[in-house]
Biopython code that builds the backbone (N, CA, C, O; Angstrom):
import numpy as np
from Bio.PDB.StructureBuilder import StructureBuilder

atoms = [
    (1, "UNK", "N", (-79.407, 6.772, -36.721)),
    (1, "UNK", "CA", (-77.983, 7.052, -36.634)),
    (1, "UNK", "C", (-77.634, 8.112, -37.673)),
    (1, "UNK", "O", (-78.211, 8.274, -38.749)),
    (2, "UNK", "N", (-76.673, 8.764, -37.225)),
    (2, "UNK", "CA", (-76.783, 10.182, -38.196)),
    (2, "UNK", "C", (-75.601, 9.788, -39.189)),
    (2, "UNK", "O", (-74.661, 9.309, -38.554)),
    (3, "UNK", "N", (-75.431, 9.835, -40.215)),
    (3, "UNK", "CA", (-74.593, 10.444, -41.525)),
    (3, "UNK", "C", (-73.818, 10.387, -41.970)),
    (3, "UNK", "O", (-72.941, 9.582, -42.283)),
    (4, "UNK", "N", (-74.296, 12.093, -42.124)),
    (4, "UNK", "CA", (-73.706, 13.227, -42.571)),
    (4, "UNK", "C", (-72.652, 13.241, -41.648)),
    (4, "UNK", "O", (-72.623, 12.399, -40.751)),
    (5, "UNK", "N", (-71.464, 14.410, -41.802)),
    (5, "UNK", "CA", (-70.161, 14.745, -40.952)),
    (5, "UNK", "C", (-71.072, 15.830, -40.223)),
    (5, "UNK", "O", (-70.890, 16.018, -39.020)),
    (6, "UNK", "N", (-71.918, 16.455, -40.819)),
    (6, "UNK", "CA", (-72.787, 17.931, -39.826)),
    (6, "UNK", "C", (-74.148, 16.849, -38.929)),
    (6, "UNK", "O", (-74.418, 17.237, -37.792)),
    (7, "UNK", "N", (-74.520, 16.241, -39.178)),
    (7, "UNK", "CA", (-75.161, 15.467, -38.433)),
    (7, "UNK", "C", (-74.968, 14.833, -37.383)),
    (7, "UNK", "O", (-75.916, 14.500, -36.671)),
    (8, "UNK", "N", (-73.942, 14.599, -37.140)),
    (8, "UNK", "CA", (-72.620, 13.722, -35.810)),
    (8, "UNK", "C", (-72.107, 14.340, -35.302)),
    (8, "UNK", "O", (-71.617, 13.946, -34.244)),
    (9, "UNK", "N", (-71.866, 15.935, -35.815)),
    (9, "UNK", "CA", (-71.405, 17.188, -35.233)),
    (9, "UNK", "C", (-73.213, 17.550, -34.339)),
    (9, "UNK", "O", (-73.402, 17.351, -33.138)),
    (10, "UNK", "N", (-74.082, 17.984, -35.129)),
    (10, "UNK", "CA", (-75.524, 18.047, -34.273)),
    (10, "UNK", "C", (-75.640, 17.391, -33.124)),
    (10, "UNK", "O", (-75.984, 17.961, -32.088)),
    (11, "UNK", "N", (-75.371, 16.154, -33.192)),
    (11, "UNK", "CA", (-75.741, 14.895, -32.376)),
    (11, "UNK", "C", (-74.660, 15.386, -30.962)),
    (11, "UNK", "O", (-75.095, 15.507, -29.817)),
    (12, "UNK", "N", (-73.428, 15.583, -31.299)),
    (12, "UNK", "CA", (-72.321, 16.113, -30.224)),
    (12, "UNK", "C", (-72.828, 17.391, -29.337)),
    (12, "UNK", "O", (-72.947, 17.533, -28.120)),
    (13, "UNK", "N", (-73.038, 18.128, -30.274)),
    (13, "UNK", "CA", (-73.545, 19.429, -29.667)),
    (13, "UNK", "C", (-75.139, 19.491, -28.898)),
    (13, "UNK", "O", (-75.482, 20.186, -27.941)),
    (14, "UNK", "N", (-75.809, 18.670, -29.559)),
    (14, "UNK", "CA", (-77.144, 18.214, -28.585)),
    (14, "UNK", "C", (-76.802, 17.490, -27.175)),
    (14, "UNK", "O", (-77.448, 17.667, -26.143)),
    (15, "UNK", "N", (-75.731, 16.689, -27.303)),
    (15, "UNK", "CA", (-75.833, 15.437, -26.225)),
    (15, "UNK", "C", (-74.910, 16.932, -24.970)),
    (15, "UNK", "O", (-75.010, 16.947, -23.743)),
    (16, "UNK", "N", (-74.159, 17.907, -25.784)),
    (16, "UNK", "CA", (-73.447, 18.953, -24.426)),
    (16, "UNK", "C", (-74.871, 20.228, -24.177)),
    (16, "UNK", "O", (-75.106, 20.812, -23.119)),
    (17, "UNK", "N", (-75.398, 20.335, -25.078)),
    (17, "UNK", "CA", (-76.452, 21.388, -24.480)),
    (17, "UNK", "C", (-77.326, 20.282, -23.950)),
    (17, "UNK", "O", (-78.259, 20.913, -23.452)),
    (18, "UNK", "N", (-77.577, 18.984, -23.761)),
    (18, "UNK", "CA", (-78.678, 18.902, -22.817)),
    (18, "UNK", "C", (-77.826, 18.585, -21.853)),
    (18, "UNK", "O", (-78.632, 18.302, -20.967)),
    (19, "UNK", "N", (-76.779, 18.426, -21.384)),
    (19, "UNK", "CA", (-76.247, 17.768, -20.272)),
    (19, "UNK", "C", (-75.660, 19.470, -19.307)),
    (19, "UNK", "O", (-75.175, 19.456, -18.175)),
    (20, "UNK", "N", (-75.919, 20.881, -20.239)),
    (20, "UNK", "CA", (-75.890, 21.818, -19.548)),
    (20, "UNK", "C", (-77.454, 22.368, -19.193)),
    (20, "UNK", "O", (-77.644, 22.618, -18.003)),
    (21, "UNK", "N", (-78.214, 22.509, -19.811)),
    (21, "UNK", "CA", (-79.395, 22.132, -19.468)),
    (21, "UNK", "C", (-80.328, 21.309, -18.348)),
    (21, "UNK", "O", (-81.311, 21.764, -17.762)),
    (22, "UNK", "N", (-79.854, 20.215, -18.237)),
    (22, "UNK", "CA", (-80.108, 19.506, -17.159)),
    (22, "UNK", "C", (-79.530, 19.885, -16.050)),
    (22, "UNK", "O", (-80.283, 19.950, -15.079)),
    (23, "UNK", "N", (-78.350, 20.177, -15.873)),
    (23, "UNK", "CA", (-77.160, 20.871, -14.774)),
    (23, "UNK", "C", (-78.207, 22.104, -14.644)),
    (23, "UNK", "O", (-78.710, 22.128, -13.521)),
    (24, "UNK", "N", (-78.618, 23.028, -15.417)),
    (24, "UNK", "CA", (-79.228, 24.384, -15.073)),
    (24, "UNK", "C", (-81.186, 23.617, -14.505)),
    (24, "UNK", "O", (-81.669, 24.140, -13.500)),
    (25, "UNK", "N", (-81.554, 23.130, -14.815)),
    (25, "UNK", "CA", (-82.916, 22.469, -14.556)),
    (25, "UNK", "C", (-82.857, 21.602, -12.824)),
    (25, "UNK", "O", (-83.630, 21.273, -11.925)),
    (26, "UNK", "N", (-81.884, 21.568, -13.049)),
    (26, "UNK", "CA", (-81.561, 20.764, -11.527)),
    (26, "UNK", "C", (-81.339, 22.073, -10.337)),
    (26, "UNK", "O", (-81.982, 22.249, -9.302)),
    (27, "UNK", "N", (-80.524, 22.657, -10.736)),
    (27, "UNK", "CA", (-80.440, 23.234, -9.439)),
    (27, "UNK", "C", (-81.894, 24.567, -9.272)),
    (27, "UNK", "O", (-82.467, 25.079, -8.310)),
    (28, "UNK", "N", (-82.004, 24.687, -10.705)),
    (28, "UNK", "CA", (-83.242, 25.551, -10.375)),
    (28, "UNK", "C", (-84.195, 24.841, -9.297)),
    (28, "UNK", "O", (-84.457, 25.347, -8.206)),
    (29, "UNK", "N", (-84.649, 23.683, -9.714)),
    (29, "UNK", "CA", (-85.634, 22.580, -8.985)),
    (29, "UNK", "C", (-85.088, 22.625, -7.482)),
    (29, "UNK", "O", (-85.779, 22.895, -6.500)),
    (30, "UNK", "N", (-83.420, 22.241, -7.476)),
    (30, "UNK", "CA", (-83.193, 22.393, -5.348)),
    (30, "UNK", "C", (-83.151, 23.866, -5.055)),
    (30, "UNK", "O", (-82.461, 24.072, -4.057)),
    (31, "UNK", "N", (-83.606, 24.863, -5.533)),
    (31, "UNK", "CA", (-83.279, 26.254, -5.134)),
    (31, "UNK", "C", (-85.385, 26.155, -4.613)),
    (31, "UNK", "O", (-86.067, 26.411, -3.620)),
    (32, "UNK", "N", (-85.574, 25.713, -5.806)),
    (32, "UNK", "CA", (-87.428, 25.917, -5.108)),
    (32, "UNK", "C", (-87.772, 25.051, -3.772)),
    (32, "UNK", "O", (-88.553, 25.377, -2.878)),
    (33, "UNK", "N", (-86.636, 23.329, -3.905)),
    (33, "UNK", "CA", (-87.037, 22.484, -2.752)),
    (33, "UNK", "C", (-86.240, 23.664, -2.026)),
    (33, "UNK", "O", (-87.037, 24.590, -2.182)),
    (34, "UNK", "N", (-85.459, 24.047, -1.524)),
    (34, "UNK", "CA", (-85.297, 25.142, -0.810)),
    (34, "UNK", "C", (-86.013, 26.343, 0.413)),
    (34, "UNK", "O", (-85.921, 26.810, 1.548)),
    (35, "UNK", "N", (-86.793, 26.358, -0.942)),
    (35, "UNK", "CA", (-87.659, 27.960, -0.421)),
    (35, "UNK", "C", (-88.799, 26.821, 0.130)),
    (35, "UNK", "O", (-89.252, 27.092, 1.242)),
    (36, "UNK", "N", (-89.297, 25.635, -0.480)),
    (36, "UNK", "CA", (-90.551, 25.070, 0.004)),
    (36, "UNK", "C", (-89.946, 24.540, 1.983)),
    (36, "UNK", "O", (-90.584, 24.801, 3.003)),
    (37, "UNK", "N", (-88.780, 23.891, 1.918)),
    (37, "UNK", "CA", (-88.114, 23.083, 3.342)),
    (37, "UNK", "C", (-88.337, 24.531, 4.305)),
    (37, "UNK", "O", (-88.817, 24.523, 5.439)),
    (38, "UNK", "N", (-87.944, 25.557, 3.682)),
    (38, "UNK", "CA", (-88.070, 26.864, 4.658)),
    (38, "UNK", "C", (-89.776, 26.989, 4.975)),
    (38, "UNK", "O", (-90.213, 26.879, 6.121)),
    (39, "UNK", "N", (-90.480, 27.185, 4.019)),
    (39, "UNK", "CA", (-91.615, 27.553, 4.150)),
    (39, "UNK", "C", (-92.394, 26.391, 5.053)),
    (39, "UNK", "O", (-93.305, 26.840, 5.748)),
    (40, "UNK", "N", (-92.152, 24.921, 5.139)),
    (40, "UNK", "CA", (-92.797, 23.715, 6.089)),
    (40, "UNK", "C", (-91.866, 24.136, 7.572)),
    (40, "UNK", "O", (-92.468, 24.255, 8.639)),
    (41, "UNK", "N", (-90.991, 24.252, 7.522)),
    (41, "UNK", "CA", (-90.001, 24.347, 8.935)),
    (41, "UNK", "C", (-90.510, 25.928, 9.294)),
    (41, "UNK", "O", (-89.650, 26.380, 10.050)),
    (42, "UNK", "N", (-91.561, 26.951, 9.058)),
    (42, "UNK", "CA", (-92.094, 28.011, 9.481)),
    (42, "UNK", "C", (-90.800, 29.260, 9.408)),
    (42, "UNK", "O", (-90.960, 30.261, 10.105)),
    (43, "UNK", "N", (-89.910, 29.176, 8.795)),
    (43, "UNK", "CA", (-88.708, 30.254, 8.956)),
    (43, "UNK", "C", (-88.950, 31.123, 7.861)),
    (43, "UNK", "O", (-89.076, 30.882, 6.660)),
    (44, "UNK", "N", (-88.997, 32.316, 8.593)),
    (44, "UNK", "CA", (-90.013, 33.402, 7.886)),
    (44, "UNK", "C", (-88.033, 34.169, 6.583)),
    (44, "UNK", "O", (-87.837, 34.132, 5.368)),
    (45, "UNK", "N", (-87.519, 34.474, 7.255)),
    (45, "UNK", "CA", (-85.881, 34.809, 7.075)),
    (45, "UNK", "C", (-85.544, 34.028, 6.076)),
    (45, "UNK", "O", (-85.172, 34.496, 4.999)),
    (46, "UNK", "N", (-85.650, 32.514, 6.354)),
    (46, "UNK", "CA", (-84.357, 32.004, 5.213)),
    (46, "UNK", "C", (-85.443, 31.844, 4.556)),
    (46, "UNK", "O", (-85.069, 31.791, 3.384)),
    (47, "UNK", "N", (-87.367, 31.655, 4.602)),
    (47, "UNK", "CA", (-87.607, 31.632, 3.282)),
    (47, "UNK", "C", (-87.229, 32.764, 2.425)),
    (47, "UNK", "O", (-86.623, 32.536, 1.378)),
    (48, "UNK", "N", (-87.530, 33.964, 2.771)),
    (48, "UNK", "CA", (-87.265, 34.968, 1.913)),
    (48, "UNK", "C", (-85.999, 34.542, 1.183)),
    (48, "UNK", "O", (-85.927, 34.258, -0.012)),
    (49, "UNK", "N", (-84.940, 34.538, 2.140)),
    (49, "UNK", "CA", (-83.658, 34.615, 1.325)),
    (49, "UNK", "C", (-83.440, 33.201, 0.123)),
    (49, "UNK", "O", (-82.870, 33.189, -0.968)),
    (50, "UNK", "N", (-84.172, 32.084, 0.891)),
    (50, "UNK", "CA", (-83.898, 31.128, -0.484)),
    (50, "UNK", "C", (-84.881, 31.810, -1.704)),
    (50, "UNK", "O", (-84.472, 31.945, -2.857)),
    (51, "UNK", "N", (-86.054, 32.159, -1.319)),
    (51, "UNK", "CA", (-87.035, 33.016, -2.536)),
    (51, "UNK", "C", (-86.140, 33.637, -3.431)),
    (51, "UNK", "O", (-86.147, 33.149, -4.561)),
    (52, "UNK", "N", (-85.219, 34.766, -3.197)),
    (52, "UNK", "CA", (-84.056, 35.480, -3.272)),
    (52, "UNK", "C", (-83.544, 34.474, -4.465)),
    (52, "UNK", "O", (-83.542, 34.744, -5.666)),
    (53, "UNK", "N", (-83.132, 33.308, -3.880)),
    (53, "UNK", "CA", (-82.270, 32.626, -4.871)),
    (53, "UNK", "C", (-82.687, 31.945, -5.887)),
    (53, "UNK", "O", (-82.065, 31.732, -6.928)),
    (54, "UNK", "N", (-83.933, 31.530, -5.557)),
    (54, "UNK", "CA", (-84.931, 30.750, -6.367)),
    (54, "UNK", "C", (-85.590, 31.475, -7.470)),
    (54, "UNK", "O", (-85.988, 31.047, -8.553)),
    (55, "UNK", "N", (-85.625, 32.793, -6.912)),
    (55, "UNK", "CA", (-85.838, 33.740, -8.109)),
    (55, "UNK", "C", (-85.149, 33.701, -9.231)),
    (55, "UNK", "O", (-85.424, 33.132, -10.287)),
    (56, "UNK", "N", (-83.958, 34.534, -8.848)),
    (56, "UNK", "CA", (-82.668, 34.434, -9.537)),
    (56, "UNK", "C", (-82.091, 33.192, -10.736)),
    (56, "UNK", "O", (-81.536, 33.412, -11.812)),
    (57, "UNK", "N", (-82.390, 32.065, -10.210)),
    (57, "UNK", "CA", (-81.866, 31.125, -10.724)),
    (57, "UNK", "C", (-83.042, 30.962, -11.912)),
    (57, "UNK", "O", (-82.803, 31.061, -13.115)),
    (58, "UNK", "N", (-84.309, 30.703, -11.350)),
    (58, "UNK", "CA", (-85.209, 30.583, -12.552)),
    (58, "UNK", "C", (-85.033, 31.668, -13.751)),
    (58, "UNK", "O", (-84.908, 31.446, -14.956)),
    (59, "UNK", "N", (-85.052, 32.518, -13.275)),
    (59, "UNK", "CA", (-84.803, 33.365, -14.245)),
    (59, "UNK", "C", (-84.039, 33.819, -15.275)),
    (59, "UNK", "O", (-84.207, 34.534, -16.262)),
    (60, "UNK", "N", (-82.753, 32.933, -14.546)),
    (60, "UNK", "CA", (-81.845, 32.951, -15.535)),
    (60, "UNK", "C", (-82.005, 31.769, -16.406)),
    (60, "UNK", "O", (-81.700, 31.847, -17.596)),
    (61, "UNK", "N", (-82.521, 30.547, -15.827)),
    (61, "UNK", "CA", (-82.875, 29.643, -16.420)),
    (61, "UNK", "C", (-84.060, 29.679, -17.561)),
    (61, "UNK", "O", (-84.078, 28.931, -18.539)),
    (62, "UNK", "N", (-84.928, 30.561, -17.301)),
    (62, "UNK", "CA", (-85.923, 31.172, -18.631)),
    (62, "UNK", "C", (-85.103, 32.028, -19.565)),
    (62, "UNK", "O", (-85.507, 31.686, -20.677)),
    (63, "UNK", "N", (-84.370, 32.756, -19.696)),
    (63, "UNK", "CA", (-83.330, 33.627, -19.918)),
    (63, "UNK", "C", (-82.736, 32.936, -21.091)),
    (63, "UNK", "O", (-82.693, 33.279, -22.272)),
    (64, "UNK", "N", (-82.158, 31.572, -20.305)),
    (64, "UNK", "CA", (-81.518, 30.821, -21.077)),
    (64, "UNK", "C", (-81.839, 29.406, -21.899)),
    (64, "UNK", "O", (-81.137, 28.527, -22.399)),
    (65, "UNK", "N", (-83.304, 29.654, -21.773)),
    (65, "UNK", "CA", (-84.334, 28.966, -23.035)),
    (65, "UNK", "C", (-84.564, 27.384, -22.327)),
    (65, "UNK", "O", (-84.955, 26.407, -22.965)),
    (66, "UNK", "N", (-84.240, 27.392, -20.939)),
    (66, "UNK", "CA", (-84.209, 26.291, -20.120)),
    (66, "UNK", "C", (-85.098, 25.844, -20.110)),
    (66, "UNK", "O", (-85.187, 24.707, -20.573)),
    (67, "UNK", "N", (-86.640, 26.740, -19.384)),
    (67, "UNK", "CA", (-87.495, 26.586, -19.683)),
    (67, "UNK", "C", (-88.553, 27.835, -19.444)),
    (67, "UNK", "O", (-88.178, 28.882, -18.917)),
    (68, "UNK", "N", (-90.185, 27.578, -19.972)),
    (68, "UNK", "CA", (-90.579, 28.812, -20.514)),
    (68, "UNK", "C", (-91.098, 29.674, -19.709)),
    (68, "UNK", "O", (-91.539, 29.315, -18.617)),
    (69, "UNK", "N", (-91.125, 30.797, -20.068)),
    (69, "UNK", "CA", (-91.060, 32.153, -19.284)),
    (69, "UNK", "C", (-92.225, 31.820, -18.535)),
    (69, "UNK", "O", (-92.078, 31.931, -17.318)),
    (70, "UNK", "N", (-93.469, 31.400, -18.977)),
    (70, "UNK", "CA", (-94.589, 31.315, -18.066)),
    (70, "UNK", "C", (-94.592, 30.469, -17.005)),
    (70, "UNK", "O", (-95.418, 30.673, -16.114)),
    (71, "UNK", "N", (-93.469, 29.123, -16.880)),
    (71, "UNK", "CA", (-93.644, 28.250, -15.625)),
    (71, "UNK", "C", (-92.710, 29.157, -15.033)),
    (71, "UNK", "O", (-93.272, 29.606, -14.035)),
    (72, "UNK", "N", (-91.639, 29.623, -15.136)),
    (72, "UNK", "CA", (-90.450, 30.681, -14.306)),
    (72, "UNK", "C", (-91.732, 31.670, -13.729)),
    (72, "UNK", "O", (-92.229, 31.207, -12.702)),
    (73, "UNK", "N", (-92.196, 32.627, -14.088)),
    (73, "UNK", "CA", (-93.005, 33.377, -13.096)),
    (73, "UNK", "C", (-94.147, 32.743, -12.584)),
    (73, "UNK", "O", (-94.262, 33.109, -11.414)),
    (74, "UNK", "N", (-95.233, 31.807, -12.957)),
    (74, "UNK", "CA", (-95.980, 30.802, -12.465)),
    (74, "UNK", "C", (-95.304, 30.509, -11.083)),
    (74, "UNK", "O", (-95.973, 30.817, -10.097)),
    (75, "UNK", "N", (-93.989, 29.919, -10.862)),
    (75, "UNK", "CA", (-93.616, 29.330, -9.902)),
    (75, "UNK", "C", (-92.867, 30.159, -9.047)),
    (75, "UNK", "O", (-92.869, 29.756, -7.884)),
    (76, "UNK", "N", (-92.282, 31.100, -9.234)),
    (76, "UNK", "CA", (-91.781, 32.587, -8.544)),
    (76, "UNK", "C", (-93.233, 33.110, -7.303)),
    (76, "UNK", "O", (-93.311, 33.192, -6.078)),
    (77, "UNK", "N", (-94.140, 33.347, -8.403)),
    (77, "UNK", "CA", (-94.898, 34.203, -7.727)),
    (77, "UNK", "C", (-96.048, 33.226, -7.066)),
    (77, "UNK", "O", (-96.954, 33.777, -6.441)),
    (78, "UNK", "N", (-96.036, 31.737, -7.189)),
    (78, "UNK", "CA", (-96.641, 30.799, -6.583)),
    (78, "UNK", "C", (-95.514, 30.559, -5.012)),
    (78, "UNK", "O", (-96.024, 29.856, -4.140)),
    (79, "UNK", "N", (-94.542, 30.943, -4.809)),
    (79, "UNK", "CA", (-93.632, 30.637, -4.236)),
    (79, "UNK", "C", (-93.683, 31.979, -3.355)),
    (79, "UNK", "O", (-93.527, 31.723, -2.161)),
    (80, "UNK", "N", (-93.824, 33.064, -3.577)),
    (80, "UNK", "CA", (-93.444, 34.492, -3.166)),
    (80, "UNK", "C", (-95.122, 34.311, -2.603)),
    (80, "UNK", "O", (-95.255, 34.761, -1.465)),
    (81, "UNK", "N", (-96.181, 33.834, -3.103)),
    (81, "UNK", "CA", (-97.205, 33.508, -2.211)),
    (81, "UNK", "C", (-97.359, 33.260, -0.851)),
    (81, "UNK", "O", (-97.825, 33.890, 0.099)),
    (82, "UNK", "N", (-96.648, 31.764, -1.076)),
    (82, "UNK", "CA", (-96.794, 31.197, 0.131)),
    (82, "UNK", "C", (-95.357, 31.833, 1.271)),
    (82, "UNK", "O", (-95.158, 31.319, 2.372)),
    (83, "UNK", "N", (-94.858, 32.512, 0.950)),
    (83, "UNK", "CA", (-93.733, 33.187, 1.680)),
    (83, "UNK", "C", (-94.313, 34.330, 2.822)),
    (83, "UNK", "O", (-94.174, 34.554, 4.025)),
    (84, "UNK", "N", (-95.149, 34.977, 1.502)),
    (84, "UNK", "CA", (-95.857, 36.283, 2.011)),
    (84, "UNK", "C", (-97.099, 35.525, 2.739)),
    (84, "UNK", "O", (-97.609, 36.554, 3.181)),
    (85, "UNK", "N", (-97.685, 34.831, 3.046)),
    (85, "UNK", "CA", (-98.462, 34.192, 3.450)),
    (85, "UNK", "C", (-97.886, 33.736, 5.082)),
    (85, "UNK", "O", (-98.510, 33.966, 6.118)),
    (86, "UNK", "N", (-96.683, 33.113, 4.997)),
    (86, "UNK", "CA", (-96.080, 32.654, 6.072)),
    (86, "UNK", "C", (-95.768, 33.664, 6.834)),
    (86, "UNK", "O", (-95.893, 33.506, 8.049)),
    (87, "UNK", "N", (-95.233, 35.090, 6.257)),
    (87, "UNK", "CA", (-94.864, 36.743, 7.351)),
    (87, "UNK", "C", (-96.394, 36.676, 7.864)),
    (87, "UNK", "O", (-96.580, 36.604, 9.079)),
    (88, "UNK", "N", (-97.404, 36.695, 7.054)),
    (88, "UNK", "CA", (-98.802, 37.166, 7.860)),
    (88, "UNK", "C", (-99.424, 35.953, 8.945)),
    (88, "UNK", "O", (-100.119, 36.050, 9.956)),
    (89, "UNK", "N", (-98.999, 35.116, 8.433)),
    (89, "UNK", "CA", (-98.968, 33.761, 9.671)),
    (89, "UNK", "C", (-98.104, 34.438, 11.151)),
    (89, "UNK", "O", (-98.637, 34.340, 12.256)),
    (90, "UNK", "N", (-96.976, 34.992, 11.003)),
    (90, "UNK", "CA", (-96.173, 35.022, 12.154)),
    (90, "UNK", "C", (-96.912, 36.319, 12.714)),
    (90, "UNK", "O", (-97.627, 36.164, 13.704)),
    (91, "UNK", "N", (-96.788, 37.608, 12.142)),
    (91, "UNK", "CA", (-97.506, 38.789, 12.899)),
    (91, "UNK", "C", (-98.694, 38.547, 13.460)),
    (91, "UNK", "O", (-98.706, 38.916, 14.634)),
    (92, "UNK", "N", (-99.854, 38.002, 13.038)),
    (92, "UNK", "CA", (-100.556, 37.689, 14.160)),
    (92, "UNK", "C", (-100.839, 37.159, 15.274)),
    (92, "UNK", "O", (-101.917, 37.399, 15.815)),
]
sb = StructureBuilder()
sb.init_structure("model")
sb.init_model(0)
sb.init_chain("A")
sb.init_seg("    ")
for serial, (resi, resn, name, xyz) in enumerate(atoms, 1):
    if name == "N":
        sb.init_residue(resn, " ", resi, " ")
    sb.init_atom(name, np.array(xyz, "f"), 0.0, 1.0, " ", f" {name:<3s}", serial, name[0])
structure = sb.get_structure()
């Protein structure tokens, strides 16, 4: 249990940055279930465009110390994989 008067102030300001944090960690996570529901249902279009968003969002979410730069492109370009994978599925 904290204190100090700056310690209970810490404790306040921890309990609102993780509860914005979590808000930013969440939707990053349904922007990827997203691009993955497109990529099983074979829709070459809205995967791209959720990719689009899924990008975006991670990135801002690394950006904003959410989390670290290496799982944000790890999972971008694990994602932009199987996307580009799914266009060469359909042209043939």
């Amino acid at each position: 249990m904290a204190n100090t008067k700056s310690a209970k102030k810490a404790n306040r300001v921890i309990g609102r940055r993780m509860a914005v944090n979590k808000a930013r960690r969440t939707g990053m996570r349904s922007t990827w279930r997203g691009v993955e529901e497109a990529i099983v249902a074979g829709d070459h279009k809205t995967a791209e465009a959720a990719l689009r968003k899924a990008e975006a969002a991670t990135m801002k979410a690394v950006a904003k110390g959410v989390v670290h730069k290496n799982l944000g492109s790890r999972k971008v370009s694990r994602l932009a994989k199987r996307v580009g994978a799914l266009s060469g599925a359909k042209k043939r």
